[in-house]
Each structure stands twice: as C-alpha cells, then as structure tokens.
C-alpha positions as CSV (number, residue, x, y, z in Angstrom):
1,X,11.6,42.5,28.7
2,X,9.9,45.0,30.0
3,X,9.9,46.3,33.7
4,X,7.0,45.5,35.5
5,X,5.7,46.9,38.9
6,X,4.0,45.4,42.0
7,X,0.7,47.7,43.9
8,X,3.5,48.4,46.3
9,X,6.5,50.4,44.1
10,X,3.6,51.9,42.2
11,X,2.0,53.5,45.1
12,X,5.2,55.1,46.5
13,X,5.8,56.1,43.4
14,X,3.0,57.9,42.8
15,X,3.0,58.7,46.9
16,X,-1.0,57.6,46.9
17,X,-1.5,54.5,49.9
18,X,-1.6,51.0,48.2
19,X,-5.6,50.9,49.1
20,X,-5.9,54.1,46.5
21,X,-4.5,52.9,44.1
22,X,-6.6,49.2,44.2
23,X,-9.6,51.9,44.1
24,X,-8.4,53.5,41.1
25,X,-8.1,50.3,39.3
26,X,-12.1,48.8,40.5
27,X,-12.9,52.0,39.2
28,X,-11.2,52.4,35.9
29,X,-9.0,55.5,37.5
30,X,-5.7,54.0,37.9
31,X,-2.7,53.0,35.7
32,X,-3.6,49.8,33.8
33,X,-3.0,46.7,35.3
34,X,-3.3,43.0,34.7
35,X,-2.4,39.8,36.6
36,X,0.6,38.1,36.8
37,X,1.6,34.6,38.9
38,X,-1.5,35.8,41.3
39,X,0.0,39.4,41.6
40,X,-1.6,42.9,40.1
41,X,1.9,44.4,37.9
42,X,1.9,47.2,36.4
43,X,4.3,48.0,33.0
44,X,6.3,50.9,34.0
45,X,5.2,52.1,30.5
46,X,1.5,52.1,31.4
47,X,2.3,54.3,34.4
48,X,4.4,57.0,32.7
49,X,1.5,57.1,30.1
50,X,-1.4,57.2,32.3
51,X,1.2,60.1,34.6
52,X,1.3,62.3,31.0
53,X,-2.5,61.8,31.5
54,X,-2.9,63.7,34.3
55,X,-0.6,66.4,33.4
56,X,-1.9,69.8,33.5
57,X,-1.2,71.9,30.3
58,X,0.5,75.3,30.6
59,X,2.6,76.6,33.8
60,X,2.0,75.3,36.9
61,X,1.3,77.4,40.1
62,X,3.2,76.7,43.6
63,X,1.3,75.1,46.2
64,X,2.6,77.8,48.7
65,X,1.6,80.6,46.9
C-alpha cells in the first residue's frame, strides 16, 4: 500500500503553515488530495509529483547572493 499523508506532515514538509496548504487545495494549487475516514491524505507520490512541478529548470541562484 501506498504511504499516505495527513495536512499536517505535508505542510512541514513542504515548510508552508497547514492553513496554506488547505488554500492551495480550494484553489486547485496544492498537491492532490482526496478524503479518507473524514481526513484530507495526501499519496506521498502525488506530492513528489506535484514538487517536480514546481521545479525551476537550469541552475539555481543562492538566496544570499
């Protein structure tokens, strides 16, 4: 079976507040997500996927630069 995440372990993860990442999901943004016994999981696949998403192509610059 396939691991599955609570709002919680995705939002440290992703070090976003639990209320972002509910805002992502109203609005379409967010990992995908479905419910479960009452409870929003996420598949720890669907994360990684949406993360590669977001990735920037080419090198990526310091912060502190």
């Amino acid at each position: 079976m396939e691991r599955l995440m609570g709002t919680a372990e995705v939002a440290d993860l992703l070090g976003v507040s639990p209320e972002a990442l509910r805002v992502w999901r109203h609005r379409g943004e967010g990992p995908r997500a479905f419910k479960y016994a009452r409870r929003v999981m996420y598949r720890a696949a669907d994360v990684e996927q949406w993360l590669e998403t977001k990735a920037v192509p080419g090198p990526v610059e310091s912060e502190s630069a």
